[in-house]
C-alpha positions in Angstrom: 17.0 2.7 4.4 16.6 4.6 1.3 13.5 3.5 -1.5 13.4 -0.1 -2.2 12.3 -0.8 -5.9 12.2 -3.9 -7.4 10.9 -4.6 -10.9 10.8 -6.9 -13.4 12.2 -5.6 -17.0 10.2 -5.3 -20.0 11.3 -7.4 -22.8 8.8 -7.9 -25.5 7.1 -5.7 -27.7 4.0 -6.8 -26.4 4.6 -6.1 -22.6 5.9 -2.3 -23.7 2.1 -2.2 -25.5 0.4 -2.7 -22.5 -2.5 -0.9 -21.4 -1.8 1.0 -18.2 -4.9 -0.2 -17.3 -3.6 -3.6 -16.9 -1.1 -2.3 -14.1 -2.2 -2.1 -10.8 -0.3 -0.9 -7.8 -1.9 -2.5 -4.4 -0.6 0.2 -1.6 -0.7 -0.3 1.9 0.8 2.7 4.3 1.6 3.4 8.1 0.8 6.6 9.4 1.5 8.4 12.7 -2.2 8.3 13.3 -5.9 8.7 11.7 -6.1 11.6 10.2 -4.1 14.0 8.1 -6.1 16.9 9.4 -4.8 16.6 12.6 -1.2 16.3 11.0 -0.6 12.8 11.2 1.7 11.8 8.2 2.6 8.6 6.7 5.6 7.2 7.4 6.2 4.1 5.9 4.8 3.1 2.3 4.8 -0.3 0.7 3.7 -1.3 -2.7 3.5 -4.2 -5.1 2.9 -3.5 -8.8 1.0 -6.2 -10.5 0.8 -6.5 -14.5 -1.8 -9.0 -15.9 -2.1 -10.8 -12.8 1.8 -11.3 -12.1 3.6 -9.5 -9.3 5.9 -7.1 -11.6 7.8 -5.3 -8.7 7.4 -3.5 -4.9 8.4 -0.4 -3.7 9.1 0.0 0.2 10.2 2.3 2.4 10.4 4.1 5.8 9.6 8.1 5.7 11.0 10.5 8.4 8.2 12.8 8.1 9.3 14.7 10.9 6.1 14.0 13.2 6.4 12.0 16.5 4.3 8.5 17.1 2.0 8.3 19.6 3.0 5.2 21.5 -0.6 3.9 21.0 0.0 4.4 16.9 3.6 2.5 17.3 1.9 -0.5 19.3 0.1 -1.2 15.6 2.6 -1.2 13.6 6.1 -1.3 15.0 7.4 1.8 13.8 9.3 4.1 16.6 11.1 7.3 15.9 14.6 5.8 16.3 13.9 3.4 12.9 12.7 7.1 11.2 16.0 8.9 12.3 17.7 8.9 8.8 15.3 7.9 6.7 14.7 9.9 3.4 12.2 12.5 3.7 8.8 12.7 2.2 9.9 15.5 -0.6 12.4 12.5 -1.6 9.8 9.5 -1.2 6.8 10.5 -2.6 8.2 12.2 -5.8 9.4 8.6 -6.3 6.7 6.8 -5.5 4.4 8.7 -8.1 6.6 7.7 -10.6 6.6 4.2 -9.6 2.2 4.1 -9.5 3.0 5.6 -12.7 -0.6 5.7 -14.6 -1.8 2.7 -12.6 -4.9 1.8 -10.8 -4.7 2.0 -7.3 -5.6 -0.9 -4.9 -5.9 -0.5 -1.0 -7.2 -2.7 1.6 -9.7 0.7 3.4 -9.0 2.6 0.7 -10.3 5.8 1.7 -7.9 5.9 4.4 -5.0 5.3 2.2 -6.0 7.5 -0.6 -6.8 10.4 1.7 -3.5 9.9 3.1 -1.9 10.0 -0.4 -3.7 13.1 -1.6 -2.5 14.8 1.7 1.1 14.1 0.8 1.2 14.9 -2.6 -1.0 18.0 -2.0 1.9 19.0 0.5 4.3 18.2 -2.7 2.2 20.7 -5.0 1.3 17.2 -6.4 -2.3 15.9 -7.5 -3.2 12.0 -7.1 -5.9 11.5 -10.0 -5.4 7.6 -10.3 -8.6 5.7 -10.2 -8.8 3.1 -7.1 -10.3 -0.2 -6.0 -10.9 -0.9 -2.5 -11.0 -4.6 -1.3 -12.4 -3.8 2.1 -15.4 -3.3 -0.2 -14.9 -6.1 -2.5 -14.7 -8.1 0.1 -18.3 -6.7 1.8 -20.0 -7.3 -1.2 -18.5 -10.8 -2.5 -17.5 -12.5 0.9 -20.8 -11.4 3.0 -20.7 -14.7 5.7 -17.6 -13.3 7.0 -17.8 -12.5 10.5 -16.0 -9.1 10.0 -13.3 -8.1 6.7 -10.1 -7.4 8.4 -7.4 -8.0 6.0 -6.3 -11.6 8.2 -9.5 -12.6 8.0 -10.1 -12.4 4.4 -6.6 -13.2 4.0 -7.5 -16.6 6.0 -10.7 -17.1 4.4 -8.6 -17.1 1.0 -6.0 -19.2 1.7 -5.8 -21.2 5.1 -3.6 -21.3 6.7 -3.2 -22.2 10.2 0.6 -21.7 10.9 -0.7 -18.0 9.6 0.9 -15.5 12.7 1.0 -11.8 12.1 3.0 -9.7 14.6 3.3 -6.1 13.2 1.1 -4.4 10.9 3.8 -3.3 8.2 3.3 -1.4 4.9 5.0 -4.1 2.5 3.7 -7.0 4.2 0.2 -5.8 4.0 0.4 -4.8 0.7 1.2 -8.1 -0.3 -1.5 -9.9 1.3 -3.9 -7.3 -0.3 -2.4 -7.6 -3.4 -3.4 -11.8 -3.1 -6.6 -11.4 -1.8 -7.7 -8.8 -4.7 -6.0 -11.4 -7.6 -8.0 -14.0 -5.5 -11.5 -11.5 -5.5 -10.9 -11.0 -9.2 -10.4 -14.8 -10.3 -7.4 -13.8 -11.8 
């Protein structure tokens, strides 16, 4: 599975005036563990760019990053070895996936884990990562205190019941789509 990218095309002036400030790319990733110092990589991203509060596209895809999974890390996600044989490598992926965050702001459920992640990648690229980012893990502490812990289903939940709401896998695109709705939800938009 090579880079999915989806997008919606510009057509009016006013859209190709837009402040890059009004795009924000919601990110979610999968890793092969916690920590990039102890050379865990990412290996799967997902993404979903939204443009004055409207889904504008997604990017998604798996990364053979060339690092086993702990069977512990692939009970959380999914994600086994086998489904990375093939995949594009990370000097493929993440050139591609700068230029889809483009000048964006960046928008992470635990942000500090996903940015981390993404400075180590790029850094390994000769790449920097200055984009500015939002965490809704925090948003969430501050505006949703009564919850009885911020997990993304439980915020998710919290937002919009649901009670047919079953999540299997953790998975880079699907979580990045439920972050992107609870952050348009956190910022009334």
């Amino acid at each position: 599975m090579r880079p999915i990218v989806r997008s919606r095309e510009r057509t009016s002036g006013i859209e190709n005036r837009m402040n890059p400030l009004d795009r924000h790319v919601v990110v979610d990733l999968e890793t092969t563990g916690l920590s990039p110092r102890h050379g865990h990589r990412v290996i799967e991203i997902g993404a979903v760019a939204v443009e004055n509060g409207a889904i504008a596209g997604e990017f998604s895809t798996l990364i053979d990053a060339g690092v086993p999974i702990p069977p512990e890390v692939q009970a959380i996600h999914g994600i086994t070895d086998e489904m990375l044989e093939s995949q594009p490598p990370p000097e493929e992926v993440f050139p591609r996936f700068y230029a889809f965050i483009a000048d964006s702001v960046l928008v992470a459920h635990n942000a500090a884990f996903d940015i981390r992640f993404l400075r180590h990648e790029f850094a390994r690229l000769k790449m920097g990562l200055p984009h500015r980012h939002l965490c809704t893990l925090e948003m969430s502490r501050s505006r949703l205190p009564h919850l009885p812990d911020h997990t993304l289903e439980t915020i998710y939940l919290h937002l919009f019941p649901d009670p047919a709401f079953l999540r299997q896998n953790h998975r880079a695109l699907d979580d990045a789509r439920m972050t992107a709705k609870i952050w348009l939800a956190m910022e009334g938009r």
